[in-house]
C-alpha positions in Angstrom: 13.2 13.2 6.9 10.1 13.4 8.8 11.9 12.4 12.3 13.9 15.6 12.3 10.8 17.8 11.6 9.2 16.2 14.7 12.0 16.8 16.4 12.2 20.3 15.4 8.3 21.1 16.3 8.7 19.6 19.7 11.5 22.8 20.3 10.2 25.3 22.9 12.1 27.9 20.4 10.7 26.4 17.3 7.5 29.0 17.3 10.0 31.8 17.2 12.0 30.5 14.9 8.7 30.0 12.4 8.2 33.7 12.9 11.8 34.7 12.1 11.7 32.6 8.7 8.2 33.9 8.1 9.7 37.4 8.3 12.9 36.7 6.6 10.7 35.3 3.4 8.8 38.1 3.5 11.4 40.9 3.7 12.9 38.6 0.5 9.6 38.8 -1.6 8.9 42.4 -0.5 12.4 43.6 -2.6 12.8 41.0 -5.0 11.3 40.9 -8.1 8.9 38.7 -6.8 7.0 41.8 -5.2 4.2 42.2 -7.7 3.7 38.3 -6.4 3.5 39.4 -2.9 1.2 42.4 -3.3 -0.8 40.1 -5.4 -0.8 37.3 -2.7 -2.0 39.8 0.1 -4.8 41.1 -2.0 -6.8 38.0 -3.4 -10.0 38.5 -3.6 -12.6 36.1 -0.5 -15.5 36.3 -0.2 -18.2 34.5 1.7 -21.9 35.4 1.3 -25.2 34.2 3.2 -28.6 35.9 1.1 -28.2 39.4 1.9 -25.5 38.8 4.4 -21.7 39.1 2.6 -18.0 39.0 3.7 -15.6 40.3 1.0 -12.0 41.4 1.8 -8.6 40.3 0.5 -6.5 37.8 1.7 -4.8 40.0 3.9 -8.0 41.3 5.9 -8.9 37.7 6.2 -5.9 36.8 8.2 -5.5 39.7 10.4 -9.5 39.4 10.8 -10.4 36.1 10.8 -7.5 33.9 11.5 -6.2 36.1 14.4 -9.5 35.7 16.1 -8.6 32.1 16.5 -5.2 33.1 17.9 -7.1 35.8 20.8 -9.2 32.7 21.3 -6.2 30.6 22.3 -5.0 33.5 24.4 -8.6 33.8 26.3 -8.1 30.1 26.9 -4.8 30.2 28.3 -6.1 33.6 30.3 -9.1 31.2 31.8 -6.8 28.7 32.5 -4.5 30.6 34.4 -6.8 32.6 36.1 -8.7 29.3 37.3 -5.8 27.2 38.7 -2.5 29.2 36.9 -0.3 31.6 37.9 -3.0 34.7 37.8 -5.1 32.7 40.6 -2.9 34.2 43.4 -3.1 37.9 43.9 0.2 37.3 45.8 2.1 36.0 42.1 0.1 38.7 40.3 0.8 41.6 41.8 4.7 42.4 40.5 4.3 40.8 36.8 1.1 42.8 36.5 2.8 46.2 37.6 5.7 45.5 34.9 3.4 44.9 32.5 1.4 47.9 33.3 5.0 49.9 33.1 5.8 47.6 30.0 2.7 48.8 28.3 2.4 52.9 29.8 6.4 54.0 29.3 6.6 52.3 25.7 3.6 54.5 24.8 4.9 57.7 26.5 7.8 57.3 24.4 6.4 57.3 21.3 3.8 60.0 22.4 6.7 61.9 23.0 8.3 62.0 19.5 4.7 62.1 17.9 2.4 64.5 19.8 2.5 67.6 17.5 0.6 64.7 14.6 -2.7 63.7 15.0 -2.7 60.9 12.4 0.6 59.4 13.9 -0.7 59.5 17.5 -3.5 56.5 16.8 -0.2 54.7 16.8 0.3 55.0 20.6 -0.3 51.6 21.3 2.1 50.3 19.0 4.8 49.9 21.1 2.9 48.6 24.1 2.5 44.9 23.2 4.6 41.9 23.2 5.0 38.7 21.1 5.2 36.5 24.1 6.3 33.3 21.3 8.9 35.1 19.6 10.2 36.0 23.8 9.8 32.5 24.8 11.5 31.6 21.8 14.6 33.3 22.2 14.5 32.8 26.1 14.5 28.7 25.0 17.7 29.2 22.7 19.5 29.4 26.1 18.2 26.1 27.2 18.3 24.4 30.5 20.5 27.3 32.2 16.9 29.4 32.1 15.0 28.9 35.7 11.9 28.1 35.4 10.9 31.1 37.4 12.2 33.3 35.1 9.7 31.7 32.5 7.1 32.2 34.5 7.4 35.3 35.6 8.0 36.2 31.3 4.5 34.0 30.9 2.7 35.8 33.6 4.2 39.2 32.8 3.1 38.6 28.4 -0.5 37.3 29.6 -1.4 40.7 31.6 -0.2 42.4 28.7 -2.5 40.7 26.2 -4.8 41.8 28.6 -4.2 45.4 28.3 -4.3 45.0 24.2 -7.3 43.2 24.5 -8.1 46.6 26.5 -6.7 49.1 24.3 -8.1 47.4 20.8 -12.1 47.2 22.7 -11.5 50.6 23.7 -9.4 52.8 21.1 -9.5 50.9 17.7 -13.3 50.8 17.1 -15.0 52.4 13.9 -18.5 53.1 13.3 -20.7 51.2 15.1 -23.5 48.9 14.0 -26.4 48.9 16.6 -27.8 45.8 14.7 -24.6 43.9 14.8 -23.8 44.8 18.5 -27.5 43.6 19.5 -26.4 40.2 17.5 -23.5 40.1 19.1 -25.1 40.4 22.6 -27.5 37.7 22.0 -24.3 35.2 21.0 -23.2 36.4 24.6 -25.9 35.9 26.5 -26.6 32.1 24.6 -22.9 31.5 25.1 -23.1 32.5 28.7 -26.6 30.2 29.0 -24.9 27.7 27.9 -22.3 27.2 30.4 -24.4 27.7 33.2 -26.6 25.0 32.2 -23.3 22.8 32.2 -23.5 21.9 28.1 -20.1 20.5 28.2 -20.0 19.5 24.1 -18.3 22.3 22.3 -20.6 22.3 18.6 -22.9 24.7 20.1 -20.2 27.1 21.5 -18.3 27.1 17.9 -21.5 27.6 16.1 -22.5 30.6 17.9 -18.7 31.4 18.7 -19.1 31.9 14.7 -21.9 33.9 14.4 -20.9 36.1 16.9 -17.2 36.7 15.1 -19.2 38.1 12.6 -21.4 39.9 14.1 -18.9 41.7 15.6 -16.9 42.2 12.8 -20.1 44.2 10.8 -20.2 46.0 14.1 -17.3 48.2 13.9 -15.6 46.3 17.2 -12.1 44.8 16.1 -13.5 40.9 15.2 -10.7 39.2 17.2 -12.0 40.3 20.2 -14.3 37.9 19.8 -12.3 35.1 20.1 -11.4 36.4 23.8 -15.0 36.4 24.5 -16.0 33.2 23.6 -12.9 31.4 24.9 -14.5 32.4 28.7 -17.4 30.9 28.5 -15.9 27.4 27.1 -15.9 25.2 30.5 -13.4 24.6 32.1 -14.3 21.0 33.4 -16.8 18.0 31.8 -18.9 15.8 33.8 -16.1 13.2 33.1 -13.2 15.0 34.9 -11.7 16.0 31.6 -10.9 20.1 30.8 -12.1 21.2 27.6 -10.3 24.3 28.0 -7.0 22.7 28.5 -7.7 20.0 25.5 -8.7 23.1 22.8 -5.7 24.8 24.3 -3.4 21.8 23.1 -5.3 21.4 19.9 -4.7 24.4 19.2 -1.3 25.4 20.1 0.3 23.6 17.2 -1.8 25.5 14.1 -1.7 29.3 15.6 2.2 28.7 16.9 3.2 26.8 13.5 0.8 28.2 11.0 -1.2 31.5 11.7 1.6 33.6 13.7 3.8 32.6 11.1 1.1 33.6 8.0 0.3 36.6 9.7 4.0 37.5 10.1 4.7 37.0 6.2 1.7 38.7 5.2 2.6 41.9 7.6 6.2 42.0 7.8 6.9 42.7 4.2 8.4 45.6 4.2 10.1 47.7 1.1 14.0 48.4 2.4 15.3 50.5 -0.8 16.8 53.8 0.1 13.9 56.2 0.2 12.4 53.4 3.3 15.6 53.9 5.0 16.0 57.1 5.0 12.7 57.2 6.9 13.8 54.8 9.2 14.5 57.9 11.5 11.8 59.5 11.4 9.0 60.1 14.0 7.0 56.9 13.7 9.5 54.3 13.2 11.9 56.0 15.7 9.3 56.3 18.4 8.1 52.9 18.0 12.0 51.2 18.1 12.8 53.2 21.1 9.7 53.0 22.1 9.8 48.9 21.9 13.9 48.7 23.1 14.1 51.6 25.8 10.4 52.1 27.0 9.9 48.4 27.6 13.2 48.0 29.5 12.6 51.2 31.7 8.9 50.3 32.2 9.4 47.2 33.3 12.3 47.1 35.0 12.2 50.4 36.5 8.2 50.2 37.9 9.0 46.4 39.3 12.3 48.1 41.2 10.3 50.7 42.3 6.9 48.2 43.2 9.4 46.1 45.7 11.5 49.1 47.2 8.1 50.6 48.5 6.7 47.4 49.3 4.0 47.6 46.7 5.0 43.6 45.8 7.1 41.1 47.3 10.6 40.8 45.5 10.9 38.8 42.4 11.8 35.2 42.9 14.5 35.4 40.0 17.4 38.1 40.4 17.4 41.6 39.1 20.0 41.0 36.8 17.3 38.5 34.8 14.5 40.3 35.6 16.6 43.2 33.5 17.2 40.4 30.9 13.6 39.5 30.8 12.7 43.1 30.4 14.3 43.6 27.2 13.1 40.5 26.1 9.9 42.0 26.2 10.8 45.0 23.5 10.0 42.2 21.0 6.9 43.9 20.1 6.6 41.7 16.4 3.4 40.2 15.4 1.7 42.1 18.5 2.5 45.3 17.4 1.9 44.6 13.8 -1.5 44.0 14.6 -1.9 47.1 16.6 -0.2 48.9 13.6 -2.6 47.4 11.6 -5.2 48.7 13.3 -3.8 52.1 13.8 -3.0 53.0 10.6 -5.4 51.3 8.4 -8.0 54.2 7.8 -5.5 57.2 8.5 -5.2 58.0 4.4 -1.6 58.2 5.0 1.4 55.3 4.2 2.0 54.9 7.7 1.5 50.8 7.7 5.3 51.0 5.8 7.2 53.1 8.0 5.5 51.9 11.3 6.7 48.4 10.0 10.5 49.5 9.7 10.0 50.6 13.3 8.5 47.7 14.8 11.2 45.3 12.8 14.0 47.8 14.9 13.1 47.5 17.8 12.3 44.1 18.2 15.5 42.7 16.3 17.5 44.8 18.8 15.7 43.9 22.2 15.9 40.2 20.7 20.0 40.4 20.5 20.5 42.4 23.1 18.4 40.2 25.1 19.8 37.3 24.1 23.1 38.3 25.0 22.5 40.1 27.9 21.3 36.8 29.4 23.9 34.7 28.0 26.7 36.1 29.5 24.6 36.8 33.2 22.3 33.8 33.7 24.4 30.7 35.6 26.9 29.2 33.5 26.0 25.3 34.6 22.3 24.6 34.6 19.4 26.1 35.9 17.9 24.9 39.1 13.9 25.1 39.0 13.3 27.5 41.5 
């Protein structure tokens, strides 16, 4: 019995299959009978309190606040890491991934301006559409095993870390509340000690976690989304030790396993529940959700796609090293917005005073379903029937 579950977590695809599952169960306790335990799941009560200093939110909050910060802190490693000796440390391999992402994040959002403008509440949901679940991507793009070339996954890698980039961007910037000048001034001083720290070469990573702590919630009294703070700190974790070894690379690899196997997953079932029963439906065409699944399936494709095309015809990048007809597959791959975009919904619609968190849900489920079959298939029947060279 446990053979075959070792076998199964060593499976490239096996993170998005978690997240499928994770969604599936929720979806099942969202309209079952078992809904009053789901509702009651999300909103047990945690609190943790310091003297005067106090943390209380449910369950829910405490996963999309505090356990997603551990996720943006695995992202800011892998973002070091490839920036330091990855694919980002050539401006030559940046260039065309980073102008489809910048189309992958700017046409997704124009669409769903588009079918939202004349509501002021529904517009904070711009950015909805805008982000990709690079692990649910990889994982379908794995289903189609060794006839994948390695390119093509590293061009889909590249292309998903610039566009955590440009959330990590658009969630500093636009999805801020009130700000705490105490908190911020906290914050700073984490920075500052964090950034002392690896200038001085402390290679032992106690003192970076204990501050990395304090400033999480720092930030998160200051009215700056808390999961930024896992970026931040992930950049000033070095990247060598005096003994050759990379501690960025070895917390990278620690933590792969619990935020691909254990927090996307949570965060998926705690987010994705949403109610299907008629009156849902019937909103499933409405502004939000329609502008966030076209949004996720046809803005992505034509953003990508179309500003890479138009990037290499004007000699803006050098061509893609993998063919058009995968770059197209890759592209729609990308419309699996998913646990990205939930968080951004999240975000968006948690102080509007209006149910938007259901309908943007029923959206963001859309879009990325379909750009995950489409994709899918779209690859299976174009990529090279015998296997994949490495290219």
């Amino acid at each position: 019995m446990i053979e075959p579950i070792k076998n199964f977590l060593r499976l490239e695809s096996a993170g998005g299959i978690m997240l499928v599952i994770a969604t599936v169960l929720a979806l099942i306790f969202a309209n079952t009978p078992l809904q009053a335990m789901y509702g009651g799941f999300l909103d047990i009560p945690v609190q943790i309190r310091f003297a005067e200093f106090e943390i209380a939110k449910p369950l829910l909050l405490w996963v999309n606040d505090g356990l997603m910060a551990v996720f943006f802190f695995l992202v800011g490693l892998e973002l070091k890491r490839e920036l330091v000796d990855g694919e980002l440390s050539s401006p030559s391999k940046i260039i065309l991934p980073a102008i489809a992402a910048v189309g992958g994040m700017a046409v997704p959002a124009l669409v769903y301006s588009w079918f939202n403008w004349d509501n002021s509440a529904a517009m904070q949901g711009w950015a909805i559409p805008a982000a990709t679940d690079i692990a649910f991507a990889l994982g379908i793009l794995t289903l189609l095993g060794k006839r994948v070339p390695t390119a093509l996954k590293i061009f889909l890698v590249s292309l998903a870390i610039i566009d955590d980039i440009g959330a990590i961007i658009i969630i500093a910037l636009f999805y801020t509340s009130d700000l705490s000048v105490t908190s911020l001034v906290i914050a700073a001083a984490c920075l500052i000690t964090l950034f002392v720290l690896n200038r001085r070469g402390v290679t032992s990573l106690t003192p970076y976690i204990i501050f990395g702590l304090i400033l999480w919630a720092s930030v998160l009294k200051s009215g700056v989304h808390a999961t930024l703070a896992g970026v931040a700190l992930a950049f000033f974790i070095p990247y060598l030790d005096d003994k050759g070894g990379s501690p960025v690379k070895e917390l990278e690899h620690d933590l792969h396993g619990t935020v691909a196997f254990f927090i996307l997953p949570l965060f998926a079932f705690m987010n994705a529940g949403v109610v299907m029963n008629s009156e849902a439906m019937g909103e499933a065409f409405t502004a939000i959700p329609l502008g966030i699944a076209l949004g996720l399936f046809f803005g992505k494709q034509v953003g990508i796609f179309g500003l890479s095309w138009l990037a290499v015809k004007i000699k803006l990048a050098p061509p893609p090293s993998i063919s058009w007809s995968q770059l197209y597959g890759v592209s729609i791959l990308c419309g699996i917005g998913f646990t990205m975009s939930l968080f951004v919904g999240s975000l968006a619609f948690e102080q509007t005073g209006e149910d938007y968190l259901a309908v943007d849900r029923l959206g963001i489920l859309m879009g990325s379903f379909a750009s995950a079959i489409f994709g899918y298939f779209f690859l299976h029947f174009t990529l090279p029937k015998e296997d994949a060279k490495d290219l």
